[in-house]
C-alpha positions as CSV (number, residue, x, y, z in Angstrom):
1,X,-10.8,109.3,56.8
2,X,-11.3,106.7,54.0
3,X,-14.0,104.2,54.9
4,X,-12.1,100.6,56.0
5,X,-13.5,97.5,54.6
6,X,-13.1,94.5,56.1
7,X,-12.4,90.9,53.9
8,X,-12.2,88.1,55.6
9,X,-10.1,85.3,54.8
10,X,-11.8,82.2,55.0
11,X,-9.0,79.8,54.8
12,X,-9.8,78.2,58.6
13,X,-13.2,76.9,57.5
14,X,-10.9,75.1,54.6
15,X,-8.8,73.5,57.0
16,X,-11.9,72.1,59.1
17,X,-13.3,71.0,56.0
18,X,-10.1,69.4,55.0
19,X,-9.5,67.7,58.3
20,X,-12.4,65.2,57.8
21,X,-12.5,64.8,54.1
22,X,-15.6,65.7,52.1
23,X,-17.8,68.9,51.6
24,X,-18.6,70.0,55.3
25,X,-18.4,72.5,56.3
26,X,-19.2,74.0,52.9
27,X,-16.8,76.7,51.8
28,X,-18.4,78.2,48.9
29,X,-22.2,79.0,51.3
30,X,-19.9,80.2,54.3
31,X,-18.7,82.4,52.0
32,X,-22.0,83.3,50.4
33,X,-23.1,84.1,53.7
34,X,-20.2,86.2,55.0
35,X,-21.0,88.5,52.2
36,X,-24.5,88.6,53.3
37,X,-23.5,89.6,57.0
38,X,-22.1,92.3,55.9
39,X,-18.4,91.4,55.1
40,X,-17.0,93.7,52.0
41,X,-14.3,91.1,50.6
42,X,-13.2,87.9,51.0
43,X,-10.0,86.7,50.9
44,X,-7.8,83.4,49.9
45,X,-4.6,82.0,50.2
46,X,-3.6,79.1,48.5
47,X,-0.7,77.5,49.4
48,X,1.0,74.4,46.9
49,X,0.5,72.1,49.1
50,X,-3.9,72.8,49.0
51,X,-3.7,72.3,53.1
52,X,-6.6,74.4,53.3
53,X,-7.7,76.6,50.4
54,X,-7.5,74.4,47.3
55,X,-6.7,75.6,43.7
56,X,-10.2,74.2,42.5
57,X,-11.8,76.4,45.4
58,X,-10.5,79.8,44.4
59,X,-12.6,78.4,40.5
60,X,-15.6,78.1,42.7
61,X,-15.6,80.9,44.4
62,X,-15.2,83.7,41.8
63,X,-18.6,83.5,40.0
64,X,-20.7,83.2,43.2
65,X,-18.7,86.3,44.9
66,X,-20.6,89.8,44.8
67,X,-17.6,91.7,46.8
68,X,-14.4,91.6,46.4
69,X,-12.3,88.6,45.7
70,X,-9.1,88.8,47.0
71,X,-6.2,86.3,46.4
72,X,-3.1,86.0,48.5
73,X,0.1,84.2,47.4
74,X,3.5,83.8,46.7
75,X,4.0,84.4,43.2
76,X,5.2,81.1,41.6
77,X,4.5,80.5,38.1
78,X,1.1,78.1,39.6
79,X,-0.3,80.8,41.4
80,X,0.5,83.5,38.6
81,X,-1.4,81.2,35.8
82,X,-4.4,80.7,38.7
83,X,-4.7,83.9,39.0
84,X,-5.2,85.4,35.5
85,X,-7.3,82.2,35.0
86,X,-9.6,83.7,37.5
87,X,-8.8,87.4,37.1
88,X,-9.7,88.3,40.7
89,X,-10.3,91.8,42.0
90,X,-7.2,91.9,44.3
91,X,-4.0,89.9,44.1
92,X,-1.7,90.6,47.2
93,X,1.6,89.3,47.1
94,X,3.3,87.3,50.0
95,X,7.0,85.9,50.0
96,X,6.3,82.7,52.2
97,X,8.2,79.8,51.7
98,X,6.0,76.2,51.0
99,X,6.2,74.9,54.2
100,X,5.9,78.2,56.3
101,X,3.0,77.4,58.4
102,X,1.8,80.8,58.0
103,X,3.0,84.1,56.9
104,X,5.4,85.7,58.8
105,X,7.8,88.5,56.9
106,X,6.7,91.3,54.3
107,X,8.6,91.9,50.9
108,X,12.4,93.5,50.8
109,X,11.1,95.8,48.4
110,X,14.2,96.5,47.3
111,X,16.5,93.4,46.8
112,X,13.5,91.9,44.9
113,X,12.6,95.2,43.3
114,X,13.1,93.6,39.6
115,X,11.2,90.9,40.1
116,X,7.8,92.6,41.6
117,X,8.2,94.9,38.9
118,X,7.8,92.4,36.5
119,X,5.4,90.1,38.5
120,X,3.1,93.2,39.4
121,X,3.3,94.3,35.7
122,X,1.8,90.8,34.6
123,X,-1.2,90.9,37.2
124,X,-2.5,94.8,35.8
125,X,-1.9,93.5,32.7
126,X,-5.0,91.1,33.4
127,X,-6.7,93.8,35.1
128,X,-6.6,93.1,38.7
129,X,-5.0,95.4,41.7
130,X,-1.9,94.2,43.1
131,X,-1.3,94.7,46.7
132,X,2.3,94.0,48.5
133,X,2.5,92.1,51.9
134,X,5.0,94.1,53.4
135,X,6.8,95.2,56.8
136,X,6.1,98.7,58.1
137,X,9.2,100.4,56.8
138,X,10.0,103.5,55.5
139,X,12.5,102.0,52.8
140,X,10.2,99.2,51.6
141,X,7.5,101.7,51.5
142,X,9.6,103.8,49.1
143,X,10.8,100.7,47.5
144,X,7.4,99.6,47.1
145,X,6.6,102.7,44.8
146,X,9.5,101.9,42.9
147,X,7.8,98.4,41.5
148,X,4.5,100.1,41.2
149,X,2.6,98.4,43.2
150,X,-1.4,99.8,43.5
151,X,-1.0,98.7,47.5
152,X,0.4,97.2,49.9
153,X,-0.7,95.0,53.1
154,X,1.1,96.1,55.7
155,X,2.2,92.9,58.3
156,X,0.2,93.7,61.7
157,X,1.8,90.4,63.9
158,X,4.7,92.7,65.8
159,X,1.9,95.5,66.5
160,X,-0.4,92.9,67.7
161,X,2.0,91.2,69.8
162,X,3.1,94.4,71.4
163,X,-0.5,95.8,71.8
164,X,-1.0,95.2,75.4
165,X,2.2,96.0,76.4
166,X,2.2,99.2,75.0
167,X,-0.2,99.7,72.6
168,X,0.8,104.1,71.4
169,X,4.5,102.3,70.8
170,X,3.3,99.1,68.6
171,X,1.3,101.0,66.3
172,X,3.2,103.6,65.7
173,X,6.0,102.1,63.1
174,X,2.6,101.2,61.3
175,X,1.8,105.1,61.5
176,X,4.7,106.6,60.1
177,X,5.0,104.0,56.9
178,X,0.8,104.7,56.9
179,X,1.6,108.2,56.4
180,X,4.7,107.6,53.5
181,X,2.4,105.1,51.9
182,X,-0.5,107.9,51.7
183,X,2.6,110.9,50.4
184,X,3.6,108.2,47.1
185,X,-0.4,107.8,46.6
186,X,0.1,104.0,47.2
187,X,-3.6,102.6,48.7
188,X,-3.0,100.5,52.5
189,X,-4.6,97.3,53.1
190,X,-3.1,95.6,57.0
191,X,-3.6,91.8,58.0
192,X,-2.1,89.2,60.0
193,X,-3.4,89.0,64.2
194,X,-5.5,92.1,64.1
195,X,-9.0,91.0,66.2
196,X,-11.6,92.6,68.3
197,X,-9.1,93.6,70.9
198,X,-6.9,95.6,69.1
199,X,-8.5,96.7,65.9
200,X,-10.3,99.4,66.6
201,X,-6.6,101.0,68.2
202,X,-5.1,100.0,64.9
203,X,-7.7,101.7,62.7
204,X,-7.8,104.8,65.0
205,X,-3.8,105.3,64.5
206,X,-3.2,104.2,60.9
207,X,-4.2,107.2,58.3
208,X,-5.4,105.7,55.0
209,X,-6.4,102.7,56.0
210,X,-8.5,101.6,53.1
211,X,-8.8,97.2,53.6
212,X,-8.4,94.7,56.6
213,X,-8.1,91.1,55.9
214,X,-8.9,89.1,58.7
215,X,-9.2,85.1,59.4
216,X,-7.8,83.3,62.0
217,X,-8.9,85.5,65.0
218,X,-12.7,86.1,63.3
219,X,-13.3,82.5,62.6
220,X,-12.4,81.7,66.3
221,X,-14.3,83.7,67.2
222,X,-17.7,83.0,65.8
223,X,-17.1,80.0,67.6
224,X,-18.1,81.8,70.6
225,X,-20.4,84.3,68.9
226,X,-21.8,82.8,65.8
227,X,-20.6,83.7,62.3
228,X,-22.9,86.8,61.5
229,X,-22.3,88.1,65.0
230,X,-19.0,88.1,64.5
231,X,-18.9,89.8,60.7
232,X,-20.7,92.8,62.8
233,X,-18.7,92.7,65.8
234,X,-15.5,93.2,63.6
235,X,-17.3,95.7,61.2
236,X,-18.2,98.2,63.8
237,X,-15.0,98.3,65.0
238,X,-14.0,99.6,61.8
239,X,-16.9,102.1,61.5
């Protein structure tokens, strides 16, 4: 079993800061020290309207980053231009819309097949690793090694709301695409609800699993348990 790295996405201590105007709390040393608790990535997602991550942040952050940088998005021509301005480790593409309030539907793979060929082209072309956000699917799996992407993130929401219902039947769509995804050599990140309840389950049951990004449930969290408790409290549940 690969090792599974865990980035976190620190777009909830953009929206505190955001709410009261200013530079507290401070983005770029909560993200200097979540790489010094122990966190392997961290991850971004700007949105147009800069409600929480803001285009100058993702500027900021890339030369003061020793892990991987990892930048989510949908690709408009804005986001395409930051990126190979920045030339991040890991771009992962998301369809949202501008005003979803947060992500909530992977990729059809296939209806937009022509243009994440050509949007995933661009991005290697700059040298970064594109990952797909994507629902776990069998076609959009296949699909998604028709546009060539290097990854794809699969969308963990529907497994983590039916998790304590019935845990064996949530997980196991993500199982079976896990498994097509590792046949087609395609690398599998997951993100989207996955926290200390149900993440170790999710790692346990999904072969491959190379990259969790996590952010709304861990920055809760470390409300209760303080921010570098909390980086090792979601780490060993990946161990």
């Amino acid at each position: 079993m690969p090792k599974t790295r865990l980035s976190v996405n620190i777009n909830k201590i953009a929206t505190l800061r955001n709410a009261r105007g200013g530079l507290i709390p401070d983005l770029l040393q909560a993200a200097r020290n979540i790489e010094q608790f122990g966190a392997e990535g961290i991850t971004v997602h700007p949105r147009p309207d800069e409600r929480h991550i803001r285009y100058q942040d993702v500027r900021e952050l890339k030369p003061i980053l020793n892990t991987e940088f990892n930048i989510e998005g949908n690709p408009t021509r804005p986001f395409l231009d930051l990126v190979a301005e920045v030339v991040p480790e890991q771009v992962t593409l998301v369809p949202d819309a501008p005003d979803t309030l947060t992500s909530d539907q992977g990729w059809n793979t296939l209806k937009n097949a022509g243009f994440l060929k050509e949007v995933i082209h661009r991005i290697k072309e700059i040298g970064s690793r594109v990952s797909i956000f994507i629902d776990p699917d069998i076609k959009m799996i296949e699909g998604a090694k028709e546009v060539g992407t290097d990854r794809i993130e699969l969308y963990t929401e529907p497994f983590a709301s039916g998790f304590t219902n019935d845990p064996k039947f949530a997980v196991l769509p993500y199982n079976l695409a896990a498994k097509k995804a590792v046949e087609y050599d395609i690398g599998i990140n997951a993100g989207h609800d996955l926290n200390l309840q149900n993440l170790a389950f999710f790692k346990e049951n999904v072969p491959g699993l190379l990259e969790v990004s996590i952010g709304h449930a861990l920055i809760c969290d470390a409300l209760y348990y303080g921010l570098e408790n909390t980086v090792n409290m979601y780490k060993s549940k990946l161990a």
